[in-house]
N, C-alpha and C positions, 0 to 999 in steps of 0.2 A: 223731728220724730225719731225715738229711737228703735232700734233693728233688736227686736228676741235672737239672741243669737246664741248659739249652742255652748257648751261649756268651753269650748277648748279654746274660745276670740272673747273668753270672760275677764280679760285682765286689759289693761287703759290702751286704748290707739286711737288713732284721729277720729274725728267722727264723721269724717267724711272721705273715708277709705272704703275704696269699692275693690278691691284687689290683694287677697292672702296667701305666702305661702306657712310653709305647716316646718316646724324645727323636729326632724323626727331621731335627730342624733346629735353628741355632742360636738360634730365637725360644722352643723347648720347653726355656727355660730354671724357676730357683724361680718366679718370681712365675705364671706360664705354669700348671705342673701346683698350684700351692699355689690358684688361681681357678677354674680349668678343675675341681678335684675337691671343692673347697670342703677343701683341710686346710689345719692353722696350719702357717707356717714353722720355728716349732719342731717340731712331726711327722714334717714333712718331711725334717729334716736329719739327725734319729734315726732314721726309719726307713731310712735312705741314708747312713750312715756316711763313705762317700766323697765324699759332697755337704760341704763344709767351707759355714759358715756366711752369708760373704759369698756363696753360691751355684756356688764356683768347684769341679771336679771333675766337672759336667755332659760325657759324652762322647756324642756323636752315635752313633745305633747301638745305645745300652742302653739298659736297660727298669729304671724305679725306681719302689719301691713306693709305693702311695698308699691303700693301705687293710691295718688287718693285724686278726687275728683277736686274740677279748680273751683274753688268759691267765687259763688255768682257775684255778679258783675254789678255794683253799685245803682241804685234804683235812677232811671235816670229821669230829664223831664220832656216832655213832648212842644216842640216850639209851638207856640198858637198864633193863630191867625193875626195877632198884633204881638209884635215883640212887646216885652217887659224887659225892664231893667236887670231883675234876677238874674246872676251868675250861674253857675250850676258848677259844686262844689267837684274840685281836682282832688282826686286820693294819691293819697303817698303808698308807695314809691314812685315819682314818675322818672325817664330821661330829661334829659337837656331839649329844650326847640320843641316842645310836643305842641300840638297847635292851639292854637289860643281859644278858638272857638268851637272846641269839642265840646261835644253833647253825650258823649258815650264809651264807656272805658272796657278793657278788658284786662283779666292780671292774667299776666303768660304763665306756663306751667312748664316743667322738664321737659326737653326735646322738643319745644313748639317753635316755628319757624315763620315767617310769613306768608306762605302759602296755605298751610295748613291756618291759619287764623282768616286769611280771606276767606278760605272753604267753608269754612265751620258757617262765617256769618251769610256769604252766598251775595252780597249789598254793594261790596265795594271791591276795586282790585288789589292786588300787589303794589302797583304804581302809589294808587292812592293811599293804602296803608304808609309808604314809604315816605308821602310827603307830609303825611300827618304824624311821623313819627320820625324826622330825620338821623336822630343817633342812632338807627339799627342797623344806617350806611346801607349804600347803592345796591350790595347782594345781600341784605338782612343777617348779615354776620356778626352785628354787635347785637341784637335781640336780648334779655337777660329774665331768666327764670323771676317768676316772683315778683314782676314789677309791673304797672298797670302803662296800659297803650290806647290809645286814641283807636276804637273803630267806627265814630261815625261824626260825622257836623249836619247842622240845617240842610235838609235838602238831601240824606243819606235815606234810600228807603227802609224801610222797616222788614221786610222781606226779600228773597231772593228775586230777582229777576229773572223771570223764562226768556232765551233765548230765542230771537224771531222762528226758528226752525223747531223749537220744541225741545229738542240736546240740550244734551248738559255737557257742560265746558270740562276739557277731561284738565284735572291738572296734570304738575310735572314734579317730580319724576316718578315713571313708572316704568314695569318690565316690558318686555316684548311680550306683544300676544294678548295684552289684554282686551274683554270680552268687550265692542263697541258700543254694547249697549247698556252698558254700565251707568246705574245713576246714581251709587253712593257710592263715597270712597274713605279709603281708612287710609291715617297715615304710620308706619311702623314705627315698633321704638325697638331698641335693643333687646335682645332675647325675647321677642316676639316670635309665637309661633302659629299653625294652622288651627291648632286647637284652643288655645289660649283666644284668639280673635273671633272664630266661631263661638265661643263662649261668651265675650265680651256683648253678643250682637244678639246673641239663642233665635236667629232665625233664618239660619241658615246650617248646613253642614260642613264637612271637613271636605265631604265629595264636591261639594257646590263654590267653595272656595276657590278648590284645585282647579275648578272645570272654568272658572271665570277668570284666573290665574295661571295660566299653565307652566310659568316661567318658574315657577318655585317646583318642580318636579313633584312626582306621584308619591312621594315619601317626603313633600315640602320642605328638602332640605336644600333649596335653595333662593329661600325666602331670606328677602334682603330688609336691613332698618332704616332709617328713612325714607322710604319709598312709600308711594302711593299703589293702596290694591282696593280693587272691588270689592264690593260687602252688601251691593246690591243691582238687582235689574227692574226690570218691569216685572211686577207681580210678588217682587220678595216681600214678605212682612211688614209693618215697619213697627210691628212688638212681637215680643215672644209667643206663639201658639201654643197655647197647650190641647196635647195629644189625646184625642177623645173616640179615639178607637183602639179596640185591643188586637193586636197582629193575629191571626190562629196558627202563625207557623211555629213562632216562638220570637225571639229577642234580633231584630235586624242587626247583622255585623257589621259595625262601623268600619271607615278603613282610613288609615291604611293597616294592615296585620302582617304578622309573620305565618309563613306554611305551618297546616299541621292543627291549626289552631282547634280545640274539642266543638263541636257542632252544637252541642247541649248547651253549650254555655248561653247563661243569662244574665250578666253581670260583666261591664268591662272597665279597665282602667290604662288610661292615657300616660304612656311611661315618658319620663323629663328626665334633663342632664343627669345623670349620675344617682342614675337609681338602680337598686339592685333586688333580684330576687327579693332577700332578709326582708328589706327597707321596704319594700313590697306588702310583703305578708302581715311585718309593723304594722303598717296603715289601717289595714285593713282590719286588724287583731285590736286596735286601739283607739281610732279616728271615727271608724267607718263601719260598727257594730252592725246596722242598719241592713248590708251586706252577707254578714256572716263572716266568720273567721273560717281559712284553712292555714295549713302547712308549705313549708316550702318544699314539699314532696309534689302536695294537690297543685300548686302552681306548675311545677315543669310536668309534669302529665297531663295538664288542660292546655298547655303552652311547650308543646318539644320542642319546636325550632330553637330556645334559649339554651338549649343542652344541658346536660347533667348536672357541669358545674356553673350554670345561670351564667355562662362568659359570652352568649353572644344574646343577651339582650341590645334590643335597640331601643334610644331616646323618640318622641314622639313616632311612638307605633302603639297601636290598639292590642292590651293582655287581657285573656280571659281571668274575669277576678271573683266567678261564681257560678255555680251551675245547678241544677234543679236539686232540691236535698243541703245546700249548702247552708249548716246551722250557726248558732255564736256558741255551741260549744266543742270542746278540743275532738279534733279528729280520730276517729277509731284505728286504731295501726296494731296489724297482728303481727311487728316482729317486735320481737320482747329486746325489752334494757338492759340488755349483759353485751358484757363484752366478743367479738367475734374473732376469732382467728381462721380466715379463709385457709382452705388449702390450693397447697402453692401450685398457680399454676401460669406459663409461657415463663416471665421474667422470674416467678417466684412469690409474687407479690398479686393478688386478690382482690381488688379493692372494690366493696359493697357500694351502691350506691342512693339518693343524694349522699355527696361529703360538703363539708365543710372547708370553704377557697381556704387555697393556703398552708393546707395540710401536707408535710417533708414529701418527697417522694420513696423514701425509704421505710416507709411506716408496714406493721407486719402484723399489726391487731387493731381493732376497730370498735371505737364502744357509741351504740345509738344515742341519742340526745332527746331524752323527755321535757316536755314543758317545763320550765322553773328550773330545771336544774342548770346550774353553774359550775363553772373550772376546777375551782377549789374542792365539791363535791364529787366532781366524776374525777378528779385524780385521785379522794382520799380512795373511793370506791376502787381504781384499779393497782393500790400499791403506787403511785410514782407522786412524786412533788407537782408543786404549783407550775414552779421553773422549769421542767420537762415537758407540762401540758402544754404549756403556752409556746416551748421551742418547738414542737413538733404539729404544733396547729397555730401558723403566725400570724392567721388574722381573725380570733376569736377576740381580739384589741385587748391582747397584754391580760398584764392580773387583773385589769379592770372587768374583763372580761365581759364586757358590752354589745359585743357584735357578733355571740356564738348563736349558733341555729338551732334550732328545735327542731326537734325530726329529722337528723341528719346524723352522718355518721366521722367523729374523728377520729384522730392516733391516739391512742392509750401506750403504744410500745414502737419500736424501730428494730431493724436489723441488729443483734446484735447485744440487743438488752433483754432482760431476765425478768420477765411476767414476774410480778411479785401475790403474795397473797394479798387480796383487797382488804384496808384498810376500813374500820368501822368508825364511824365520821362519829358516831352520836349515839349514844344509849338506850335501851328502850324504857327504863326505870327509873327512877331520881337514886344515884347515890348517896349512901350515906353520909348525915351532915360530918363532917371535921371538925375537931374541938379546937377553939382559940388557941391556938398556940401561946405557950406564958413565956412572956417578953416582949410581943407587940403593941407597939405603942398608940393603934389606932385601933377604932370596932372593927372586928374580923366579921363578916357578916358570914353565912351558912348557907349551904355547902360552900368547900371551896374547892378549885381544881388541887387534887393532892401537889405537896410538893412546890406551892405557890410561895413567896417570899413571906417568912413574918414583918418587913420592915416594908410590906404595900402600905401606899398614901392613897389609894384608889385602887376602887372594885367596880368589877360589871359584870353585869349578869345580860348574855348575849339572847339577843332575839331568837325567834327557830327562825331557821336557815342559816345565822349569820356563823361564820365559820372567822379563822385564822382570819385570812390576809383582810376581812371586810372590816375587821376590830383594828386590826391595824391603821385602816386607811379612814377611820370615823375616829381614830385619837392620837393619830399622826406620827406614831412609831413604830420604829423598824421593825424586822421579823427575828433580826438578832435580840432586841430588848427585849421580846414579844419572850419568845423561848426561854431567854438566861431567868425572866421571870414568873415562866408558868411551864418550868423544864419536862414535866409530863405532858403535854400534847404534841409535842416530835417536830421534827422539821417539818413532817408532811402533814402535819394537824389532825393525824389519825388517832390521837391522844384524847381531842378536843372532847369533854362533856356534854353532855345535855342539861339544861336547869341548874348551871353550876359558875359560882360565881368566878371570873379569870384575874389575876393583875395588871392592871393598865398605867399604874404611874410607881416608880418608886422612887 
């Protein structure tokens, strides 16, 4: 059967992948999700088809697998009251010595163990796994992903066995403390967490985990991988419930959270390794419509504990990511898109806030950041270069300028430097066409940037928004070639036309 699945898991992956993360920047490339989930980059590249080997096919925006469910285990046959001749067909891959008279196979999957495969089946033990599979050796250390194992022969029951007392057999290992009356367990993998396995189960909580767990502490940061935890007691589910009452107080806070957290809010999101703020508000602005979009402003005022500059977010804590009113379209903000020169005041220096990490500590003006706008823009707008914006705000990620914020405020100027008049990026008119220059050896197309080469092999006519360095880096030459041959739009591309065609090769 196949999954309606949303746009963004539209492109090839296994199809028996029940586990996604989301690439929401160009650093969530292979190496990136192959560490972050503990798989090999061969897993990786097969479970994501579109991912081609060298790693290339990553698209920003999509969600690729990183865990998949093991494919079921060969149909097998039920022995009958009179044996028959009948064999009962061995699948490949098997080990060495696997027993002759199995009836019942399993293919091991990443991080399976032989504890965890007795658990699962509930029929047989450790012991007996072990003599039915000799090559996994005495402490199941030889085990190997991906290869089928003997879990049952003649005479293996079909079901678990209740324990004369009723208990259930705890296995090993586990942490101190956990809940006795525990009758399901999960075994961990790498970068497992409390939310991630509450998830995996939907029927239980993060609070229900911790309370049957205590050994991973109240912010589960001490939740270990291979280990055996609780996932169930007497009365827990054994499917997901859905909830058929509506709260009247409003939206119960999940925990764990940070102090401070806005009361109102309706909407939360479970924060992982190396998330920020930005990458935050991404999500939500492009993934997760559903929700509503805010700013990275609405963020740290539903969420102050992250402070000003989002530097003490924490990884698996509960951020409010909505609150009543919360729409999909862009936020109201009553301070206008000019530039700001605080006056100076303790050290001299004023600085408005949200900013933008990364911004010099010497900065002495400040220009707000509207949606869509970019580097190359808010420089032409404050008089200064590409190469000043970018030095004076060092992780807005270079010219590429990929990871600047919206609704936030950076350097336009420093101590020292000379506010210039703002440069006017773009036209509001079509300029007047430019006659062929006579001695060009190619069609001169119309208009064209004044001053552009008669000896152009190529023309372009620049998208709206696309400025300097974006022409640049879409026909792979420098900002010296770019200049010497469309010498009217300046170094700082305050030159640059509207509706006019530039030279890009000569």
């Amino acid at each position: 059967m196949s999954l309606d699945l949303p746009e963004k898991y539209q492109q090839r992956t296994a199809t028996n992948c029940n586990w996604y993360d989301d690439a929401v920047t160009a650093a969530e490339n292979c190496a990136y999700f192959e560490d972050f989930w503990g798989v090999s980059h061969a897993d990786f590249v097969k479970w994501n088809p579109s991912v081609k080997d060298d790693c290339s096919g990553i698209k920003i925006g999509n969600s690729y697998c990183i865990e998949v469910l093991p494919p079921p285990a060969p149909t097998t046959t039920t022995p009958s009251a009179t044996p028959t001749p009948t064999k009962i067909v061995k699948p490949e891959p098997t080990q060495d010595g696997l027993i002759e008279t199995c009836t019942k196979f399993y293919l091991a999957v990443k991080n399976d163990n032989c504890q965890k495969i007795a658990n699962n089946y509930g029929t047989f033990s450790v012991a007996d796994f072990i003599k039915w599979n000799p090559a996994v050796g005495s402490d199941c250390g030889g085990i190997w992903a991906e290869t089928y194992y003997c879990v049952g022969i003649p005479g293996t029951p079909t079901a678990p066995i209740a324990s004369p007392t009723g208990s259930v057999s705890k296995p090993s290992p586990t942490q101190d403390g956990l809940i006795e009356s525990c009758t399901t367990f999960y075994f961990s993998m790498k970068n497992d967490n409390c939310q991630k396995i509450a998830n995996k189960y939907s029927t239980f909580s993060v609070a229900d985990f911790i309370k049957w767990n205590p050994a991973v502490g109240s912010d589960c940061g001490g939740i270990w991988a291979d280990t055996y935890y609780c996932v169930g007691v007497p009365g827990t589910p054994t499917a997901p419930v859905a909830s058929t009452t509506v709260q009247p107080t409003g939206t119960p806070k999940p925990s764990p959270t940070q102090d401070g957290l806005n009361d109102s809010c309706t909407t939360f999101y479970f924060a992982v390794k190396d998330d920020t703020c930005a990458k935050i508000v991404k999500k939500y602005g492009t993934l997760y419509v559903k929700y509503g979009t805010f700013s990275v402003r609405d963020f740290i005022s539903w969420n102050p504990a992250v402070g000003d500059d989002c530097s003490a977010l924490w990884a698996q804590t509960y951020y409010c990511a909505g609150i009543p009113g919360t729409t999909t379209q862009a936020p109201v903000t009553s301070i206008a898109s000019s530039t700001t020169k605080p006056s100076p005041t303790g050290n001299g220096i004023a600085t408005p806030l949200p900013t933008q990490p990364g911004m010099v500590s010497n900065c002495d003006a400040f220009y707000f950041v509207q949606k869509e706008e970019g580097c190359q823009l808010i420089a032409g707008k404050n008089g200064i270069s590409l190469a000043q914006f970018v030095t004076w705000n060092t992780q807005v990620g270079d010219r590429a300028c990929n990871l600047i914020w919206a609704e936030a405020y950076v350097c336009v100027s420093v101590i020292g430097h000379t506010l210039s008049k703002p440069i006017t990026t773009t036209t509001t008119t079509k300029p007047t066409p430019t006659p062929t220059p006579i001695g060009c050896t190619t069609a001169h197309p119309e208009p064209t940037q004044p001053g552009s080469l008669c000896s152009c092999k190529q023309w372009y006519f620049p998208a709206g928004g696309e400025y300097c360095y974006d022409i640049q880096q879409k026909f792979k030459i420098s900002a010296t070639q770019f200049n010497a041959w469309n010498p009217s739009v300046g170094s700082t591309c305050g030159g640059l036309w509207k509706d006019t065609y530039v030279c890009v090769k000569n």
